[in-house]
Every structure is written in structure tokens, then in C-alpha cells.
C-alpha positions in Angstrom: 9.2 63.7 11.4 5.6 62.2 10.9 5.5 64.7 7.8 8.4 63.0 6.7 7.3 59.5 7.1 4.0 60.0 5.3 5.6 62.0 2.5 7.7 58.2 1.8 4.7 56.2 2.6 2.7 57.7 -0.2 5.8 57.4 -2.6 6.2 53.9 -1.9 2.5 53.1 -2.7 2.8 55.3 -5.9 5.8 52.8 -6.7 3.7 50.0 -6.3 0.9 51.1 -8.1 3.3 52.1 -11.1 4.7 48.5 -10.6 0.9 46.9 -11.0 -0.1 48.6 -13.8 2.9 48.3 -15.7 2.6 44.4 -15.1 -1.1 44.7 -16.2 -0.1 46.4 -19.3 2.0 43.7 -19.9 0.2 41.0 -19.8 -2.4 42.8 -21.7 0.4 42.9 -24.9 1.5 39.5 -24.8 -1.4 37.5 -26.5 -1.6 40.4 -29.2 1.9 39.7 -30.1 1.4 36.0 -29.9 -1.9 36.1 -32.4 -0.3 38.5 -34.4 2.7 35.6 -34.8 -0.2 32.7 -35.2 -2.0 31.3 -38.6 -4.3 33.1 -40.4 -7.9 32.5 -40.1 -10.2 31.3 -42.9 -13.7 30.0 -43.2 -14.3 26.4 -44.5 -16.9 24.3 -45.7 -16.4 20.5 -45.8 -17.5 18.9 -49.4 -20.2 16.6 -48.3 -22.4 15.0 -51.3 -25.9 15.6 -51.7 -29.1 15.0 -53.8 -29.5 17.5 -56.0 -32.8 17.6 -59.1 -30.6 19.3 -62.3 -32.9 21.6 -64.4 -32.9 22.8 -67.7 -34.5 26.5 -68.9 -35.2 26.6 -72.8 -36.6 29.5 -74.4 -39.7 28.9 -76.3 -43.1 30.3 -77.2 -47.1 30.0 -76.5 -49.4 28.5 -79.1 -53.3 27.8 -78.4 -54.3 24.7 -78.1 -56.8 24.8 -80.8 -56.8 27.2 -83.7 -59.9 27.2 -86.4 -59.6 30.0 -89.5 -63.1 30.9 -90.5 -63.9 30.7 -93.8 -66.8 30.5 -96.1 -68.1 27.2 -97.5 -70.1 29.3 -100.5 -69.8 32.3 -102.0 -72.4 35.7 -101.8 -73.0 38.7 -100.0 -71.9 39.4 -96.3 -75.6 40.7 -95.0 -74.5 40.5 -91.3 -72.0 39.8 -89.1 -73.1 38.4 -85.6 -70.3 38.4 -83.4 -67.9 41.1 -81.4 -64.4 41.3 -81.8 -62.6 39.8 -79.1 -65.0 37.9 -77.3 -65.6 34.2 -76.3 -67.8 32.2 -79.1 -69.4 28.9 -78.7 -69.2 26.0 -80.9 -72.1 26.2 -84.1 -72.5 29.8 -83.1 -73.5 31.8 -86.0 -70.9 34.4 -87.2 -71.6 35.4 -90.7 -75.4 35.3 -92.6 -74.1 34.9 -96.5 -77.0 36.4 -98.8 -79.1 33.2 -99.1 -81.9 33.9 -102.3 -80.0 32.0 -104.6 -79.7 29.6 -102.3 -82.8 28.7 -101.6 -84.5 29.2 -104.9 -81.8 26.3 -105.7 -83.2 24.8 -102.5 -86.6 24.9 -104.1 -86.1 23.6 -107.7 -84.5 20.4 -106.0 -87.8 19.9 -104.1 -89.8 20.0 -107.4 -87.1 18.0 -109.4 -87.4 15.7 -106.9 -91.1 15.7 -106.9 -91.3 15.2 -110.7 -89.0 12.1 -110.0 -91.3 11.1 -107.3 -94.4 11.0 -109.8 -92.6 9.4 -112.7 -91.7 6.7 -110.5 -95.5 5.8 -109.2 -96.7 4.5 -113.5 -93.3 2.8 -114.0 -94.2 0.8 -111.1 -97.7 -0.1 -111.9 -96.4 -0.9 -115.4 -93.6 -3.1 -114.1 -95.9 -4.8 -111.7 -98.8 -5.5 -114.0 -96.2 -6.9 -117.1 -94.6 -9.4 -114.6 -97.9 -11.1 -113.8 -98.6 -11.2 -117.8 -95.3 -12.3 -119.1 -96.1 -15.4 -117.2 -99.2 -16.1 -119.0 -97.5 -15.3 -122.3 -99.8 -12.5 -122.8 -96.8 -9.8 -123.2 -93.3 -10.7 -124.7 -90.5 -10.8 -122.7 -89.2 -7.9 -124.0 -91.6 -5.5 -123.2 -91.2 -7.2 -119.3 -87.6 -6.5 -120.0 -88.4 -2.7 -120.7 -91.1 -2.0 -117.9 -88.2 -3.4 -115.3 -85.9 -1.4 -117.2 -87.9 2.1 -116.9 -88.8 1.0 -113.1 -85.0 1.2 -112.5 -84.6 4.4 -114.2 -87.1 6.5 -112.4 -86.0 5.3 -109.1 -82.3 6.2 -110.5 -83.9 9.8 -111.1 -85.5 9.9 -107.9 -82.2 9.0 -105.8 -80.1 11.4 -108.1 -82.7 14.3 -107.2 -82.6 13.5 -103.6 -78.8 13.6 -103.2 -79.9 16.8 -105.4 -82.3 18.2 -103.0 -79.8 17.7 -100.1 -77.0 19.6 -102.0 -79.1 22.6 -102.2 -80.0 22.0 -98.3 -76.0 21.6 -97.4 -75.8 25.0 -99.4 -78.5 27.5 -97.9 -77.3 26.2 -94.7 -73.6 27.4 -95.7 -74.9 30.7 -95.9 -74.9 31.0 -92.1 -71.5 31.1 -91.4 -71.4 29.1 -87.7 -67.6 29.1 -85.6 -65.7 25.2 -85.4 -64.4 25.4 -81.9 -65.3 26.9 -78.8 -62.5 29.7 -77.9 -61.7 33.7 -78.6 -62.8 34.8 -81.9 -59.8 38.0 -83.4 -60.7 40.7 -85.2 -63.0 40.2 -88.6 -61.5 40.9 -91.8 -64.5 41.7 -93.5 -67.5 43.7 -93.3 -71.1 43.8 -94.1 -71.4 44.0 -97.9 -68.5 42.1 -98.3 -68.2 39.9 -101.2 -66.8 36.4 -100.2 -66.2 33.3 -102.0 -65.9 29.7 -101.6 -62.8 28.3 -99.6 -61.2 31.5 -100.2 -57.4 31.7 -99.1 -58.0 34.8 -97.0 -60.1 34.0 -93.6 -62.7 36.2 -92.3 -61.7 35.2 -88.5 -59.9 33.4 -86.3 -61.4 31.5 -83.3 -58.3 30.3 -81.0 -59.2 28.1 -77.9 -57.3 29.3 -75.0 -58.0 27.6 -71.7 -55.4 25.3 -72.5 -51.8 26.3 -74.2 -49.2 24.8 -76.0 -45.2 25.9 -75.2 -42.7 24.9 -77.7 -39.3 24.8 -76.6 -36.0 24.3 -78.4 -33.1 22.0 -76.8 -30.1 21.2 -78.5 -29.0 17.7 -80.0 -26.1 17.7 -77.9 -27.5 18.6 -74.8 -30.0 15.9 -75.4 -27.8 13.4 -76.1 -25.5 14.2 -73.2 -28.8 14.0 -71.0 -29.2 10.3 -72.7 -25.7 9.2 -71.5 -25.9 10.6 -67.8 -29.5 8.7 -67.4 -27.6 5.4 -68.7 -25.0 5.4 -67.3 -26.6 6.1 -63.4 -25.0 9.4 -62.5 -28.5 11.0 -63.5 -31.8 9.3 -62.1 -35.4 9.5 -64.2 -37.7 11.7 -62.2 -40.2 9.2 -63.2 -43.4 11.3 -63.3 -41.7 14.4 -61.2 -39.6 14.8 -64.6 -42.6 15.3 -67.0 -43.8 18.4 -64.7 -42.4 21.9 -66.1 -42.3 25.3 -65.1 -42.4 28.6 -66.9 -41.2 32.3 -66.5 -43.2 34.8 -68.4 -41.1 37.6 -70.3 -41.4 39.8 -67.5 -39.2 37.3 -65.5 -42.3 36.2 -63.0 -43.2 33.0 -62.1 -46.4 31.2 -64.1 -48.3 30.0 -61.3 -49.4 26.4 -62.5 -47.3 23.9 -63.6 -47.4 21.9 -67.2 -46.9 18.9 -68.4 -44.4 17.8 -71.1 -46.0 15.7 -73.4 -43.7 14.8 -76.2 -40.6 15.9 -78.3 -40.0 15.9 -82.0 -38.6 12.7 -83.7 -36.3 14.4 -86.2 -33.7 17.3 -85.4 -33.8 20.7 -87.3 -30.8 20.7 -89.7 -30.3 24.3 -89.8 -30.0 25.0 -86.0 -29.5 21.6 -84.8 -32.0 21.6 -81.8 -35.5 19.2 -80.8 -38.7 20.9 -80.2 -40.4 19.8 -77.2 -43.8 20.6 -76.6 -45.7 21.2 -72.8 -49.1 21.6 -72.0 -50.2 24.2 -69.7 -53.6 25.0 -68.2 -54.9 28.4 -68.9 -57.7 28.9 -66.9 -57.6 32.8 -66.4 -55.9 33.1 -70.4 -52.6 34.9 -69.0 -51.2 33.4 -71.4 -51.9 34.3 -75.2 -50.7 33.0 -78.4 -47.3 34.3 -79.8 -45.7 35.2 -76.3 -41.6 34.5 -75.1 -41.5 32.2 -72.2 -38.7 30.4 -70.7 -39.5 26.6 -69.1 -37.8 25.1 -66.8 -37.8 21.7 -67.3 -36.3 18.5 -64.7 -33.7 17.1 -66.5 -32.8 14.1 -63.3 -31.5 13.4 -59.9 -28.0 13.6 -59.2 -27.9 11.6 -55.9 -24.2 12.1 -55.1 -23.9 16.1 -56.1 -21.2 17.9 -55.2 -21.5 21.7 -55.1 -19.3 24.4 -54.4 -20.6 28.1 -53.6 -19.4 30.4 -56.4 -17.7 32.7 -54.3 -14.8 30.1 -53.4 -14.4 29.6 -56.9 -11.5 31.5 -59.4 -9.8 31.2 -62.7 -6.0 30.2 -62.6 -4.1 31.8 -65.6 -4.9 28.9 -68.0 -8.7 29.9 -67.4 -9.4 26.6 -65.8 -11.9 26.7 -62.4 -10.1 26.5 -59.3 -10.6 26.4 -55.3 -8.4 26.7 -52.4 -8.8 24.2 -49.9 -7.5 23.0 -46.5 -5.1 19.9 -47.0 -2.7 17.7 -44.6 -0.7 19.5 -42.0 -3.3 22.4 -42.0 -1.7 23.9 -45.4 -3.1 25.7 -48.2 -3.7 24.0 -51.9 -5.0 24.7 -54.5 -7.1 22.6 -56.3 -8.0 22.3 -60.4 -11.6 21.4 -60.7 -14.3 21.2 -63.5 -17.7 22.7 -63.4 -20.7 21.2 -64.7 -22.9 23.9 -64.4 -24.5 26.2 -61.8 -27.1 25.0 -59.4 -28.9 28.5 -57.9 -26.0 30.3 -56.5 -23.4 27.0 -56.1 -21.2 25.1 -59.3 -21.5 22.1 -60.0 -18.7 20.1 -59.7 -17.9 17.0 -61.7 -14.1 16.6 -61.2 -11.4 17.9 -58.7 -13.1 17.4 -55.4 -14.4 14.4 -53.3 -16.0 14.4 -49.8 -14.1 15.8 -47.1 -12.4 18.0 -48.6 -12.8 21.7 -46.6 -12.9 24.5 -49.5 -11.9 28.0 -48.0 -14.8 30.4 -48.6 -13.6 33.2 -46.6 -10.2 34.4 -46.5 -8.9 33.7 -49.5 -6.2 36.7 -49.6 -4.4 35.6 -46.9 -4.4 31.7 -48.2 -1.4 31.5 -50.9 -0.2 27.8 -51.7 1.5 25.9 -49.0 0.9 28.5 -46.5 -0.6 27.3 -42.4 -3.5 28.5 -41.7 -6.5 27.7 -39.3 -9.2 26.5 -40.4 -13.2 27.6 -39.5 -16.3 26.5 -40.1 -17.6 29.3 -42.4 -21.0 29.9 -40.9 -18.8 30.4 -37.6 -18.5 34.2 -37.7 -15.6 35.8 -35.8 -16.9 37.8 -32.8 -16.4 41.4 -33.2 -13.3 43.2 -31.5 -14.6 45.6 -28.7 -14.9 48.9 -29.3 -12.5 51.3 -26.9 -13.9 53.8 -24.4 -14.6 56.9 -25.3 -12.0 59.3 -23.8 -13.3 61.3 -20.5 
């Protein structure tokens, strides 16, 4: 009997325990189902207006600051040529040495013309002086006083006119040494020693360009310009002030130039042909990365949009007409979507000039299971989900 009794003991408690754990399985099923039956999810941000500086990158290119052609002021003989290739050059530093004989036998006929003139002078002095103390007397006409004064003149004439002379010759022999304009980094020579060369000859025998400081020359279109104009009038654009003269430049290799320029002026007329204003910068160049001739894009502050309102890209689509729109969160919790227009990008964000206002939660995250006029639950976006647990490995 006790073998009995035990054997329904035990069933009763393995009743029980079947009862438990079928009510735990139950409860465990019943929020699935109800989540299952709830509102999608999706992450939201809510439009809020913000100050935002708008930037413009134009293509353009280097040019030095200074640029002096080298050429010779007289003609001869190359004898020697005093420089190297490539390297830095000072100001009145001699380059060329032009054959200089001819020169300065030139030189030295002026000194003796001049000398001649010199000596001619001294007895039409005397002569002068001693018939203007006569003429007074009456001893001498006043025609001969009248040519005495009138030689006088004429060999000082001759004396100036072989001075300017003398000083010609001097300008000369000194062209023969061929000295650099500017400071800066002198190219490659185009002639040699024994070169013949001539006065102000079209082709130059070097090029001296001062680099420590660069020009960039960018292009900007007429329209964008003007559109620029109209925002800065009418207030929806503020002047930087002297923020908005600083630019910025990326070399060709897309890396950032490490000093900032200055934009110093743009061009008063507009280039028919492509319809665009040259603006120029000014950058410093103290270790010459920069050279002449090279493709740089500036990034230049347009103005500050005070009341900006951006939208990150990736809540952002095409409707069939191909105009830009987002889904957002309306009344009632329900899904709309929203036309908008896009100014332009702002690093990874658009722009938005129409369509939106503050407030307004755009869905980021979700979007698939958002359709029009559908409930769903809104999120903050940065609000990730926590992850589902991951079930226990089988024993």
C-alpha cells in the first residue's frame, strides 16, 4: 500500500509541474504576440534650426607672386653665365657678363669727347668775360659781345651734350652684366656661353619667379555670384565680416594646404565666353609647396545661415517626379511624406530650403516599414534598440 501511495504522490507532483511550466510558457508567448501585433519602430530626428557657415570650392590655379623674364638690355657675346639652374637669386645679382670691349672703348671716347668739350669751354669763357667789361667802355662793338656770349653758350651746350654722352656709354658697359630684378627662383637658362644675344630680344634668357608668397585664381560663376548677392541682401545669408575673406585650399592630391589665404579681390568684368569672375587669394608660401602652374581647389566662406535647416542624406529619396523627399512622423503618430527642396550639401547633411520647419521628426531609420499613413512608433535615432539575447546553446 505505501508503494501505491508514493507511486500517486509522484504523479501528482509531475501534474503540477507540467501545469507550471505550461503556464510559464504561456506567459512567456503572450507579449511576442502582442509586439508582433504593435507599430513598427523607426528612428527620428526632430528638425531643430541651427547656424550653419555655407562654403563654396572653385577650382583654380597657382601663380607666383612676382614673375621677372630676364633679358638683355644690349647686345654681344654671352662670356659667362653666373648662376645655377634652379636655385634662389638675390636682387642685383649678376647672371649674365655680355662681352664688354666695345663697350667700354665707347665708354672711353665719351670721356675724351667730353674732355675736349671741357677745354673748349675754359677760352670761350675768358673771351665772354673780358668783351662784357669792354663793350661797356665802347672799346668792342656790341656785336662781337653778342658773339663771345653766343660761343660761351655753345661750348657749355657741347659740354652738357657730351656728359649725357659719357653717361650713355656708362648706362651701357654696365648693361653688359646682366644682374636678376626680383629676389625669387631663377628656371632653367636658355642660353649658353658663346651665345649671341641682342637688345630687348623677344626670347628671355631666364625666368626669376618669387615664390614665398602665391597667387590662386579661381573661377565662380555669374550666377552663383549674383545668387550669393541676393541671399546677403535679403538677410537669409550673414557677411562673415573678416572670417569671410579667409580661404582654404586642397592640393591636387586632395590634402589639406596647411595655411590659410586671404581673398583679396575679384575681377570687375565677367568672361563672355564662359560666363564666370576670377577671384584672386593670396597665400603664404613659406616652405614653396606650392609652385606656379598647379590645380588647386579653394574653399572659400560664402556666409552664415543662422536659421539652417539640415537633413542627413540618408533620410532623403526621389519620388517618381525626381523631386527630393523625406518621410516624417506627423499627427496621430502616422507616416507622411513630405516634398522638400535642397539647397545644397553641407558635409554629409542637405540643405534644406523648402518643405520642412522645426519640429518636424524626419525618420532616419526604418524607412521600409514606413509607407504613407501607416502608425508607427517613433524613436530618437541615436536611441539604438538593445540587442535580442542570444539562446543557450543546447546541452
Amino acid at each position: 500500500m505505501h508503494g501505491i501511495h508514493g507511486i500517486k504522490l509522484m504523479g501528482a507532483v509531475g501534474v503540477l509541474v507540467a501545469g507550471l511550466l505550461a503556464g510559464g510558457c504561456g506567459k512567456g508567448k503572450a507579449p511576442a504576440s502582442q509586439q508582433a501585433g504593435g507599430p513598427p519602430e523607426v528612428g527620428v530626428i526632430q528638425v531643430t534650426p541651427q547656424s550653419v557657415t555655407l562654403t563654396t570650392e572653385l577650382p583654380g590655379r597657382t601663380s607666383a607672386h612676382l614673375v621677372a623674364e630676364v633679358r638683355p638690355q644690349v647686345g654681344g657675346i654671352i662670356q659667362k653665365r653666373l648662376f645655377t639652374e634652379g636655385s634662389d637669386v638675390k636682387a642685383g645679382q649678376v647672371l649674365y657678363q655680355i662681352d664688354p670691349s666695345t663697350y667700354k672703348a665707347a665708354y672711353a671716347s665719351a670721356l675724351a669727347t667730353q674732355a675736349r668739350a671741357e677745354a673748349n669751354l675754359i677760352p670761350a669763357r675768358l673771351k665772354e668775360q673780358r668783351f662784357r667789361d669792354l663793350v661797356k667802355i665802347k672799346a668792342v662793338s656790341q656785336q662781337d659781345y653778342d658773339d663771345a656770349n653766343a660761343a660761351l653758350k655753345q661750348a657749355e651746350a657741347e659740354l652738357a651734350s657730351s656728359k649725357a654722352a659719357v653717361e650713355t656709354a656708362r648706362i651701357n658697359l654696365a648693361y653688359t652684366r646682366v644682374t636678376a630684378p626680383i629676389s625669387g627662383r631663377i628656371g632653367r637658362s636658355s642660353v649658353t656661353d658663346g651665345a649671341l644675344v641682342t637688345a630687348s630680344q623677344a626670347n628671355a634668357l631666364a625666368t626669376i619667379q618669387q615664390l614665398s608668397t602665391m597667387y590662386v585664381d579661381v573661377t565662380q560663376s555669374n550666377a552663383e555670384m549674383l545668387k550669393l548677392k541676393q541671399q546677403l541682401a535679403s538677410g537669409l545669408l550673414k557677411n562673415g565680416g573678416a572670417a569671410q575673406a579667409r580661404v582654404r585650399l586642397l592640393l591636387e592630391d586632395g590634402s589639406a594646404y596647411p595655411l590659410p589665404g586671404t581673398l583679396k579681390f575679384s575681377e570687375v568684368t565677367v568672361e563672355q565666353s564662359t560666363g564666370s569672375i576670377t577671384l584672386r587669394a593670396v597665400f603664404p608660401n613659406p616652405k614653396q609647396i606650392l609652385l606656379p602652374g598647379m590645380f588647386v581647389r579653394a574653399i572659400l566662406d560664402e556666409g552664415e545661415n543662422p536659421q539652417a535647416i539640415l537633413v542627413p542624406q540618408r533620410g532623403v529619396s526621389r519620388n517618381p517626379d525626381g523631386n527630393a523627399a523625406v518621410m516624417v512622423v506627423g499627427a496621430g503618430e502616422k507616416v507622411e511624406q513630405r516634398v522638400i527642396k535642397v539647397a545644397r550639401t553641407v558635409g554629409d547633411s542637405w540643405l534644406v530650403s523648402e518643405g520642412l520647419k522645426p519640429g518636424d521628426r524626419v525618420i532616419l531609420e526604418g524607412i521600409q516599414k514606413a509607407r504613407p499613413g501607416a502608425q508607427v512608433r517613433a524613436v530618437p535615432f541615436a536611441a539604438k534598440p538593445a540587442a535580442a539575447p542570444q539562446p543557450a546553446a543546447k546541452q
